[in-house]
N, CA, C and O atoms as a Tripos MOL2 file, in Angstrom:
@<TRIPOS>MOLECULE
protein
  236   235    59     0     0
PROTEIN
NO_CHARGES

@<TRIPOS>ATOM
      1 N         -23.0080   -8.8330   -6.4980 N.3       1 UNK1
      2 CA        -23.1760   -8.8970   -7.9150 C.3       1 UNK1
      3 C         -24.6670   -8.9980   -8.2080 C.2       1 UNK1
      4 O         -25.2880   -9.9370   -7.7100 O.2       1 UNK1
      5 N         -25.4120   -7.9380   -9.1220 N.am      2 UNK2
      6 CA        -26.9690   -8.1460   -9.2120 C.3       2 UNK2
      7 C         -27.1030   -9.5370  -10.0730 C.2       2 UNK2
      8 O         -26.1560   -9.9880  -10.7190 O.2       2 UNK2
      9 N         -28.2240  -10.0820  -10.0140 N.am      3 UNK3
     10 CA        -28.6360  -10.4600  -11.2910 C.3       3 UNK3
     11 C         -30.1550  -10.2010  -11.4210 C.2       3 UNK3
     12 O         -31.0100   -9.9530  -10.5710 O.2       3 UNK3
     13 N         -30.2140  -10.3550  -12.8970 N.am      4 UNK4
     14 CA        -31.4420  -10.0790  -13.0050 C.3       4 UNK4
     15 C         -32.5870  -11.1200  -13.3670 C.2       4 UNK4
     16 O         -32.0690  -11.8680  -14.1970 O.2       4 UNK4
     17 N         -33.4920  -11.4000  -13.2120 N.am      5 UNK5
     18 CA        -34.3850  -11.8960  -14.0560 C.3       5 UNK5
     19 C         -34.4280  -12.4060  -14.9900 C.2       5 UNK5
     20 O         -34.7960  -13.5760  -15.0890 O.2       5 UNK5
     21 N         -33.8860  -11.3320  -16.4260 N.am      6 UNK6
     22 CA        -33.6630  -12.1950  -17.4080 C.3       6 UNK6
     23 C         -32.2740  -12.6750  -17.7050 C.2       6 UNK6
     24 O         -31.9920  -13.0490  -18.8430 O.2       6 UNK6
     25 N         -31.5470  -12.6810  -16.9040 N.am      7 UNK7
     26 CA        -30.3310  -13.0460  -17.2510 C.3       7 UNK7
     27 C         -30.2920  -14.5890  -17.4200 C.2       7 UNK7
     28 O         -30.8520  -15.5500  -16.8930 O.2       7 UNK7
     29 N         -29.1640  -14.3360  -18.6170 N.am      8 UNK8
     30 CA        -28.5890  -15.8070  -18.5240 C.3       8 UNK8
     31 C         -27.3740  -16.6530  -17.8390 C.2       8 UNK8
     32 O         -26.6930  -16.1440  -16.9490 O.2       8 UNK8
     33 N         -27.1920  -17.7320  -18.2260 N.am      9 UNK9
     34 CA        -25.9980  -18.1850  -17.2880 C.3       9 UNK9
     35 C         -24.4090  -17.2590  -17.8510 C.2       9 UNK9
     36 O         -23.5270  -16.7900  -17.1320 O.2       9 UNK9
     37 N         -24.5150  -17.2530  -19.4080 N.am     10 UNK10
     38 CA        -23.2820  -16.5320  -19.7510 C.3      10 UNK10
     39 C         -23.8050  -14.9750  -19.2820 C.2      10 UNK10
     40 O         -22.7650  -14.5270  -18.7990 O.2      10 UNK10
     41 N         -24.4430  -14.3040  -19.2010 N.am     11 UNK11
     42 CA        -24.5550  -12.9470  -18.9280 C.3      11 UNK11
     43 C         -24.0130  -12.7830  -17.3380 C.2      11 UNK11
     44 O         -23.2280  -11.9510  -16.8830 O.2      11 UNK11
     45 N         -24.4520  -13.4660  -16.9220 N.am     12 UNK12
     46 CA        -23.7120  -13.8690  -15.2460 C.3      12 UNK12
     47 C         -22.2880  -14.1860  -15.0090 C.2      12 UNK12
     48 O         -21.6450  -14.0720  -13.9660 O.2      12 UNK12
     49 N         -21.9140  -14.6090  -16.1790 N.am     13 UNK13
     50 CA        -20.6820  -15.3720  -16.1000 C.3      13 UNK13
     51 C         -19.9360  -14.2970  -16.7970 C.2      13 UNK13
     52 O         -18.7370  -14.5730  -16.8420 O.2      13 UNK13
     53 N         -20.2820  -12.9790  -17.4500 N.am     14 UNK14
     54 CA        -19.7500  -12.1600  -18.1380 C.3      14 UNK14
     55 C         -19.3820  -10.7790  -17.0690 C.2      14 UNK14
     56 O         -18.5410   -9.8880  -16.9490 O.2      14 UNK14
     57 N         -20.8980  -11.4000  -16.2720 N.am     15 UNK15
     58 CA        -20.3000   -9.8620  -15.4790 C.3      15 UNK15
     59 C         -19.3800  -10.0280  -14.0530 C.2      15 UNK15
     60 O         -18.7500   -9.2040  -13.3900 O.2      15 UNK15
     61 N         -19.6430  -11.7060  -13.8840 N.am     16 UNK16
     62 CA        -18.3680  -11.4880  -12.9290 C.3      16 UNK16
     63 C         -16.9850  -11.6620  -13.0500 C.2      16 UNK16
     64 O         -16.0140  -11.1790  -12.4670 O.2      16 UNK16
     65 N         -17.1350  -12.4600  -13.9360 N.am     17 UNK17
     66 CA        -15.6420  -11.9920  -14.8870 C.3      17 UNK17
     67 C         -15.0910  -10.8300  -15.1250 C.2      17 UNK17
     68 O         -13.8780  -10.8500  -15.3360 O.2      17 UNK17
     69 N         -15.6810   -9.7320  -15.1540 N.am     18 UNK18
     70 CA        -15.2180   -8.5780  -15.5170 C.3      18 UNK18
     71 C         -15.0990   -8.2180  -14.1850 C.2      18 UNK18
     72 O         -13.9650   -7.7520  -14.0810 O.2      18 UNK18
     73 N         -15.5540   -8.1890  -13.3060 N.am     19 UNK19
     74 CA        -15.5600   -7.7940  -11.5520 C.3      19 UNK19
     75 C         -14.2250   -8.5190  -11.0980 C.2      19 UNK19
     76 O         -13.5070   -7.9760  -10.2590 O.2      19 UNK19
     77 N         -13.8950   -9.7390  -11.6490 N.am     20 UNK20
     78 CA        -12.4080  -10.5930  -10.8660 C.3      20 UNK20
     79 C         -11.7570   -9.8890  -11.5440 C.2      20 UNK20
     80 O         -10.8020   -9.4760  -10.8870 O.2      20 UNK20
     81 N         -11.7610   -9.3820  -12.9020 N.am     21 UNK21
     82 CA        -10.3540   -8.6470  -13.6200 C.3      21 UNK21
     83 C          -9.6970   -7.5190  -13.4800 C.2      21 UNK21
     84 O          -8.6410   -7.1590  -14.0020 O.2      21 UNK21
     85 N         -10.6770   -6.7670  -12.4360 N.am     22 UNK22
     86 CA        -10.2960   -5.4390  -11.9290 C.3      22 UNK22
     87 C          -9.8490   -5.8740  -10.2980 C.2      22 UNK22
     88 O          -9.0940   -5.1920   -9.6060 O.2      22 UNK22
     89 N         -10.5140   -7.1950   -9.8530 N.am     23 UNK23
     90 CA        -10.0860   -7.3910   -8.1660 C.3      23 UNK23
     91 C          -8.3230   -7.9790   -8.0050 C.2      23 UNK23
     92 O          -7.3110   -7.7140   -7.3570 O.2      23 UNK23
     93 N          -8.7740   -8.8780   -9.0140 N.am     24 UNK24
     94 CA         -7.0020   -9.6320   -9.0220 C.3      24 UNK24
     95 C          -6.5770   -9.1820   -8.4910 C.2      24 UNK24
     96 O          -6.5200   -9.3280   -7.2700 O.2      24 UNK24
     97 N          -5.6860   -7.8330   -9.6290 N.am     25 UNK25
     98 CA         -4.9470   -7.1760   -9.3650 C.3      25 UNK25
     99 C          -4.7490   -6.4330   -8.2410 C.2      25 UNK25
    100 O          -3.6730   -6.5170   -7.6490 O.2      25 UNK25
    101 N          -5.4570   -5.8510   -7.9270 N.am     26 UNK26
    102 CA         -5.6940   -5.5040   -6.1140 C.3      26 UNK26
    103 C          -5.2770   -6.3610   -4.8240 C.2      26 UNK26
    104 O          -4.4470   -6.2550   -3.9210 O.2      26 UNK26
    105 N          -6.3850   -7.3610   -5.2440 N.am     27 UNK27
    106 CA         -6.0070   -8.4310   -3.9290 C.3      27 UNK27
    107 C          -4.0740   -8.8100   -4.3140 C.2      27 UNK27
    108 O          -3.1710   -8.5840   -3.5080 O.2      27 UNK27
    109 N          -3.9400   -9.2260   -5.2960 N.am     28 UNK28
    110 CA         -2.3570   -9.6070   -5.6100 C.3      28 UNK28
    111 C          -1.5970   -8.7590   -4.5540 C.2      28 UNK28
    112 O          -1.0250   -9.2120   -3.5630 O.2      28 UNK28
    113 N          -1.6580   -7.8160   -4.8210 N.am     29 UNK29
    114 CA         -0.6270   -6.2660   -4.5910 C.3      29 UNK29
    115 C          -1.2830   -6.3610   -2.7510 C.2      29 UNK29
    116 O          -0.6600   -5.5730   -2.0400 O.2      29 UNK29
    117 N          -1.9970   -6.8910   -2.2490 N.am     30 UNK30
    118 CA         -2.0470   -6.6930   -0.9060 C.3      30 UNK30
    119 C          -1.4940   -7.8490   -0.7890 C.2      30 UNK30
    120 O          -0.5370   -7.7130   -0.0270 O.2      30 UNK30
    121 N          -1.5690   -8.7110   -1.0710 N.am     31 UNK31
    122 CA         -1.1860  -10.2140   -0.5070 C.3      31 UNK31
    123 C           0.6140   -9.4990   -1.1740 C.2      31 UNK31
    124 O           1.3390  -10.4920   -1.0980 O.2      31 UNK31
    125 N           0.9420   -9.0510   -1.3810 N.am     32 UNK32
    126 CA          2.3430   -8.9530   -1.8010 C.3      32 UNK32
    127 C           2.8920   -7.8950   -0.7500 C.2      32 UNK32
    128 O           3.9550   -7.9320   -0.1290 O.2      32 UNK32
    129 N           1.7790   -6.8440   -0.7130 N.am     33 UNK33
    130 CA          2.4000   -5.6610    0.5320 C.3      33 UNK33
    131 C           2.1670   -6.6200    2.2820 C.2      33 UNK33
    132 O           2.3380   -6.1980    3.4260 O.2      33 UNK33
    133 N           1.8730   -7.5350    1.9510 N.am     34 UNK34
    134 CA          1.4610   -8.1470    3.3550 C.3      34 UNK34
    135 C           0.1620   -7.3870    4.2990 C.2      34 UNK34
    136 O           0.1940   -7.0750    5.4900 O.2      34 UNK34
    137 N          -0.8700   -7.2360    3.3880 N.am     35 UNK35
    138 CA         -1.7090   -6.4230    3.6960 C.3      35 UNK35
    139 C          -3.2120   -7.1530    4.2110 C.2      35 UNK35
    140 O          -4.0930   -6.9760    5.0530 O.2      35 UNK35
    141 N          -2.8800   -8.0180    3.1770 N.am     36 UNK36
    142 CA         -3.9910   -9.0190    2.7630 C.3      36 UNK36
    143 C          -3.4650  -10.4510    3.2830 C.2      36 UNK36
    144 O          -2.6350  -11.1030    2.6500 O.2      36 UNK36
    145 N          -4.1350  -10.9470    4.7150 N.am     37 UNK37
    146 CA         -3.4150  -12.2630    5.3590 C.3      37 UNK37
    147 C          -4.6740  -13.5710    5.3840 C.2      37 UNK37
    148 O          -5.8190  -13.1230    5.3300 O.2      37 UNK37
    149 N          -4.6040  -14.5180    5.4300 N.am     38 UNK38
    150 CA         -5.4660  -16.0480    5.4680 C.3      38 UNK38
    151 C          -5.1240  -16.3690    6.8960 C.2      38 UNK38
    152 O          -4.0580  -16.9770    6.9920 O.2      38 UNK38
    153 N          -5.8380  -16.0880    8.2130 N.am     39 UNK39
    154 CA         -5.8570  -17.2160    9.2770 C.3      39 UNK39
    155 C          -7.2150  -16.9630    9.7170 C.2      39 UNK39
    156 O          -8.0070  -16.0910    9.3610 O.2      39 UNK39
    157 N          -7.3590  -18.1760   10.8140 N.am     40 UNK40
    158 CA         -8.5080  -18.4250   11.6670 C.3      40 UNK40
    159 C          -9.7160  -19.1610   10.1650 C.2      40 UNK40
    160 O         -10.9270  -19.1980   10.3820 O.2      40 UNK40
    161 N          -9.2150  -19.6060    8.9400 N.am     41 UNK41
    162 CA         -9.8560  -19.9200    8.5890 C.3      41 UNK41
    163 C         -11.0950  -18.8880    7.4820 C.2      41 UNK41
    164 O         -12.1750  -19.1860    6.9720 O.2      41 UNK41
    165 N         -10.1840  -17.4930    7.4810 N.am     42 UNK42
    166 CA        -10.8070  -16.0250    7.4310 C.3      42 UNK42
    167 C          -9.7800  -15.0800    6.9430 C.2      42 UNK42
    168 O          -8.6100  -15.0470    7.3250 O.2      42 UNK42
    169 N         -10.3710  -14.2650    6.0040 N.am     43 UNK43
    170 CA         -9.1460  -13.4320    5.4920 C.3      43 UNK43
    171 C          -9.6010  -12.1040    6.0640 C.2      43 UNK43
    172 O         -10.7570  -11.8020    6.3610 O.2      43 UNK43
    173 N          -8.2900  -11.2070    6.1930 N.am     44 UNK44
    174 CA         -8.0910  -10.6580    6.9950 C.3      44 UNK44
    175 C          -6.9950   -8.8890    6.4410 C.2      44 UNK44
    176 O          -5.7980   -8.6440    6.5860 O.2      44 UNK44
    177 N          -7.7160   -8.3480    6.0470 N.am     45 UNK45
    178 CA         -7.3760   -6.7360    5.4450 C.3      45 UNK45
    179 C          -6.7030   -5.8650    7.1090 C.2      45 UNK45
    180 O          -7.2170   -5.6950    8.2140 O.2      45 UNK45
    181 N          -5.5100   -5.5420    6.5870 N.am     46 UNK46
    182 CA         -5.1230   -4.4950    7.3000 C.3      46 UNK46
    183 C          -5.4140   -4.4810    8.7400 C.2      46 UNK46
    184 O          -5.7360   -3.4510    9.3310 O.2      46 UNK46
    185 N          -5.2650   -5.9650    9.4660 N.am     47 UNK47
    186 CA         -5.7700   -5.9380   10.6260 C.3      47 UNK47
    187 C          -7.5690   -6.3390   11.1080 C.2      47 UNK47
    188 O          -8.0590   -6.5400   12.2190 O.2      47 UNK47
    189 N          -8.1050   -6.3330    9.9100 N.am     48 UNK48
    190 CA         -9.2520   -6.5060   10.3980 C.3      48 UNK48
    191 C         -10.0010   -7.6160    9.4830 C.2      48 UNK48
    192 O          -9.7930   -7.6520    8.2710 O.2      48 UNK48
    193 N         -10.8600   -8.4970   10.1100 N.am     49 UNK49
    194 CA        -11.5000   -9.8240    9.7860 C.3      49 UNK49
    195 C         -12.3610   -9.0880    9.0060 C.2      49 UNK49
    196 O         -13.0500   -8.1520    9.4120 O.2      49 UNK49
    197 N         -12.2940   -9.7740    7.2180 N.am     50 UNK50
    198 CA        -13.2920   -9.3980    6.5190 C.3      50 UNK50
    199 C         -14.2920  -10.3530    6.9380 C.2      50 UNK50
    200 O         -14.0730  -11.4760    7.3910 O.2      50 UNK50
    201 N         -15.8270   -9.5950    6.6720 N.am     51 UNK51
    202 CA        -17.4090  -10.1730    6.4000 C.3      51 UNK51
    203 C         -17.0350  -11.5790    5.9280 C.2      51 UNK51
    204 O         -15.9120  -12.0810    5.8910 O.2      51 UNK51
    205 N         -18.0540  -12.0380    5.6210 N.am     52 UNK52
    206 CA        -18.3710  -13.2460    4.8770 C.3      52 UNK52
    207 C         -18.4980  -12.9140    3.1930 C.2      52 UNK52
    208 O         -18.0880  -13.6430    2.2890 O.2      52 UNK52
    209 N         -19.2370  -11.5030    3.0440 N.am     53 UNK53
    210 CA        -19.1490  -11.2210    1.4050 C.3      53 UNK53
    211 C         -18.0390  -10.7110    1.3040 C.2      53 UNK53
    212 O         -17.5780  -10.9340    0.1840 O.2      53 UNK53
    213 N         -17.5020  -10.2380    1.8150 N.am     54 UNK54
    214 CA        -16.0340   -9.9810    1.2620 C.3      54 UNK54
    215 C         -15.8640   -8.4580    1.9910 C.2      54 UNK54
    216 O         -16.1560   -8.0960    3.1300 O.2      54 UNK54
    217 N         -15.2410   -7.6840    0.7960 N.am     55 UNK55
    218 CA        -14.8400   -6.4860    0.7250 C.3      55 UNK55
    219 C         -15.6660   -5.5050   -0.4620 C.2      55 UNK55
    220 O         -16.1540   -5.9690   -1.4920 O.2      55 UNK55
    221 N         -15.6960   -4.2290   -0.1160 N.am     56 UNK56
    222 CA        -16.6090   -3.2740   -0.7210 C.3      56 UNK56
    223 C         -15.7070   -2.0880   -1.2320 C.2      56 UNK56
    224 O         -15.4670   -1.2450   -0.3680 O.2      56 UNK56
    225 N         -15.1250   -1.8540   -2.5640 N.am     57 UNK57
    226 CA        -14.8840   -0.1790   -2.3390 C.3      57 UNK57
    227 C         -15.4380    0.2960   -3.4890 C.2      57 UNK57
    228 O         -15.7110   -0.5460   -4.3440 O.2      57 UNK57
    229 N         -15.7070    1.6210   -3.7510 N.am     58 UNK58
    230 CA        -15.7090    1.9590   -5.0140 C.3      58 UNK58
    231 C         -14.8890    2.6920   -5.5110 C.2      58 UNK58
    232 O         -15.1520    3.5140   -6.3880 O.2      58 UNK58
    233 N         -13.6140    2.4660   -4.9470 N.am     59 UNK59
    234 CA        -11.9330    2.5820   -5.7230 C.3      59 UNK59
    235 C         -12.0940    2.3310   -6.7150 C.2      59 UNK59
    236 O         -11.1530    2.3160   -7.5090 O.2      59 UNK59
@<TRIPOS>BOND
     1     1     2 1
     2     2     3 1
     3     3     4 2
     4     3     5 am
     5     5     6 1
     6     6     7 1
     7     7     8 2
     8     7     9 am
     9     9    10 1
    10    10    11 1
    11    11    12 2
    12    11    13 am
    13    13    14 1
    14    14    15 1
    15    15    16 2
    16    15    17 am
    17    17    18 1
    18    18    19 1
    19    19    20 2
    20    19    21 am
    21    21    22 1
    22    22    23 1
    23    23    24 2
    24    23    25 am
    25    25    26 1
    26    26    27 1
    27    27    28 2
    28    27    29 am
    29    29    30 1
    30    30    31 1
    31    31    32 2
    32    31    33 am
    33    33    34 1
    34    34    35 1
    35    35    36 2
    36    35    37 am
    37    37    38 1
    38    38    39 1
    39    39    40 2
    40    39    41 am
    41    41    42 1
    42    42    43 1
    43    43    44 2
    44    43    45 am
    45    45    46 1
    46    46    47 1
    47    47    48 2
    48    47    49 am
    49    49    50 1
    50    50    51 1
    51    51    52 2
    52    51    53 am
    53    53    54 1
    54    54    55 1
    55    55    56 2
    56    55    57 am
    57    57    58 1
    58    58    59 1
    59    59    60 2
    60    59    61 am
    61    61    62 1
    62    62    63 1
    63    63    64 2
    64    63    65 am
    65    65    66 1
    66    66    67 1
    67    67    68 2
    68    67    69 am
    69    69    70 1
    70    70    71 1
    71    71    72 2
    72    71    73 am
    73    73    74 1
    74    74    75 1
    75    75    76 2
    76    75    77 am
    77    77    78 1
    78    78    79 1
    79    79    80 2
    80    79    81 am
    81    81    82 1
    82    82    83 1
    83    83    84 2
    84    83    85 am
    85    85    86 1
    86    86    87 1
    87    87    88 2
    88    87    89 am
    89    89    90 1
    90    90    91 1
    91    91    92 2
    92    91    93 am
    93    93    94 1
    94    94    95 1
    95    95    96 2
    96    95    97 am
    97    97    98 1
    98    98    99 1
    99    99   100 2
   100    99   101 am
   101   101   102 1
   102   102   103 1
   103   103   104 2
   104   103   105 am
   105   105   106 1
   106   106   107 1
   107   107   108 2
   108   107   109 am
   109   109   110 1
   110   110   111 1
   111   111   112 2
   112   111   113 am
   113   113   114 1
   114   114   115 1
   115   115   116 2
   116   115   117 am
   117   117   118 1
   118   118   119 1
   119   119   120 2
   120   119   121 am
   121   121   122 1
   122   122   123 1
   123   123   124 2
   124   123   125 am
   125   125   126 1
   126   126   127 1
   127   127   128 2
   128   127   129 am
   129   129   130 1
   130   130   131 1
   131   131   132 2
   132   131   133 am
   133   133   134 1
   134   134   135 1
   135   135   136 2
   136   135   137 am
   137   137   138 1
   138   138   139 1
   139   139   140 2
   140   139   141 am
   141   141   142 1
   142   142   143 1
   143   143   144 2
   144   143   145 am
   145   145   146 1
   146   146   147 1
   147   147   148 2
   148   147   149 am
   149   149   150 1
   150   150   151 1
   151   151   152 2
   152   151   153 am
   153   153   154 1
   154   154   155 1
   155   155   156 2
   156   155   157 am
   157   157   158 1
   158   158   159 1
   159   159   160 2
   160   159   161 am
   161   161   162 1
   162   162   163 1
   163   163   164 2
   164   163   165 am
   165   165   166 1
   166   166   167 1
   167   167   168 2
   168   167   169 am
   169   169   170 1
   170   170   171 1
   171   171   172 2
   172   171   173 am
   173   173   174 1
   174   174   175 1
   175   175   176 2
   176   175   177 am
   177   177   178 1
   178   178   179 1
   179   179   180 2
   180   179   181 am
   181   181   182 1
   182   182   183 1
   183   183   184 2
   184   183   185 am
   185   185   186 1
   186   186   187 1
   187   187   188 2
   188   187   189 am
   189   189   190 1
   190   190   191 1
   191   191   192 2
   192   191   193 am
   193   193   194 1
   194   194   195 1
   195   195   196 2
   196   195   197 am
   197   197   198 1
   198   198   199 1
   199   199   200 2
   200   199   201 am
   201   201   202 1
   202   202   203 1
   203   203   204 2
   204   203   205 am
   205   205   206 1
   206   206   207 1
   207   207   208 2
   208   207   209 am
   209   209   210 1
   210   210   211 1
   211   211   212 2
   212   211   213 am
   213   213   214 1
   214   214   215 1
   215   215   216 2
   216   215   217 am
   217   217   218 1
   218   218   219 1
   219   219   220 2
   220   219   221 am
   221   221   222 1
   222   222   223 1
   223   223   224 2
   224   223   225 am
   225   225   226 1
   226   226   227 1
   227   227   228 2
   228   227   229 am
   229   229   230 1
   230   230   231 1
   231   231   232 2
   232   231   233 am
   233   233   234 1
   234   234   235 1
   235   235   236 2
@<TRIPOS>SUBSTRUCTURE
     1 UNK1         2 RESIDUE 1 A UNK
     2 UNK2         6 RESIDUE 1 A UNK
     3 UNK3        10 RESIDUE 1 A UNK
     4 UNK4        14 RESIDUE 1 A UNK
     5 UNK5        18 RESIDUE 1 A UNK
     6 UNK6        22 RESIDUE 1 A UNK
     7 UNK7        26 RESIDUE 1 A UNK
     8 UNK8        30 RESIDUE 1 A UNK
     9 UNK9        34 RESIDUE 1 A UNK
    10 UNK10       38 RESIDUE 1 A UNK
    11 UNK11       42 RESIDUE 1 A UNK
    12 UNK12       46 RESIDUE 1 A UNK
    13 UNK13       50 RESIDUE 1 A UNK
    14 UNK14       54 RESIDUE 1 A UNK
    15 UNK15       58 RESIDUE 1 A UNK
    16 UNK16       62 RESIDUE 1 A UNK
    17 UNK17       66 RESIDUE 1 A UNK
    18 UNK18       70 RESIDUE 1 A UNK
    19 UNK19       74 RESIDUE 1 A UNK
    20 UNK20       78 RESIDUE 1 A UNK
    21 UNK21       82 RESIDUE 1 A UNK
    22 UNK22       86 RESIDUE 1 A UNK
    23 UNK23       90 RESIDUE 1 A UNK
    24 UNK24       94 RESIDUE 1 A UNK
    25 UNK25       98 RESIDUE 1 A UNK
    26 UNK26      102 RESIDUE 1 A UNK
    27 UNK27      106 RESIDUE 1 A UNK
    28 UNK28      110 RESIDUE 1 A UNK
    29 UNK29      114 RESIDUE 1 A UNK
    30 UNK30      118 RESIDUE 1 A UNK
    31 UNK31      122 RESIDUE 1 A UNK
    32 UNK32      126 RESIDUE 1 A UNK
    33 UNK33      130 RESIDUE 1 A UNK
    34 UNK34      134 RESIDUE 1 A UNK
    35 UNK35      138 RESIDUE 1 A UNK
    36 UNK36      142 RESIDUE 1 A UNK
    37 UNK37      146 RESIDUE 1 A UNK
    38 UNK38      150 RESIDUE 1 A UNK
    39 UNK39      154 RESIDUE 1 A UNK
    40 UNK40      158 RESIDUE 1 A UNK
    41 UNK41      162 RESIDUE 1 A UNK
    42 UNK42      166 RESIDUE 1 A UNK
    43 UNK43      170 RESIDUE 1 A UNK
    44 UNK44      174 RESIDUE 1 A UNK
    45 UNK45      178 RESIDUE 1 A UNK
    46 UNK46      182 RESIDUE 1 A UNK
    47 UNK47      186 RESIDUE 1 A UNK
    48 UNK48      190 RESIDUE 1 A UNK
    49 UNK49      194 RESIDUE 1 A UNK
    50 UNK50      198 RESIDUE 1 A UNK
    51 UNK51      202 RESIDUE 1 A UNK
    52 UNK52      206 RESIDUE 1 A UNK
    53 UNK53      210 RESIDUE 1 A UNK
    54 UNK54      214 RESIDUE 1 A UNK
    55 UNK55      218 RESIDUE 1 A UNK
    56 UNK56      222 RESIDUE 1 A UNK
    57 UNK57      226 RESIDUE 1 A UNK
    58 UNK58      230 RESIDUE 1 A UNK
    59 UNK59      234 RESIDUE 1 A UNK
């Protein structure tokens, strides 16, 4: 998530809000297809240990 310089705390808080409202739904629907699993302390896509930042698409 950038931020910028002049940003403020709500401008920050606006744009990742809008970034969780499009992820939800995604992550939901894997954690429901059994796609999307929690062990080792680490979540875990389709077999494979996500990063520490997460996940990337531009789906």
């Amino acid at each position: 998530m950038p931020v910028f310089a002049d940003d403020s705390e709500d401008d920050i808080t606006a744009r990742v809000q809008t970034q969780e409202h499009a992820i939800y739904p995604l992550v939901i629907s894997w954690f429901a297809q059994g796609r999307l699993k929690m062990r080792d302390n680490a979540a875990w896509l389709d077999g494979r240990r996500l990063p520490p930042q997460g996940y990337a698409s531009d789906e």
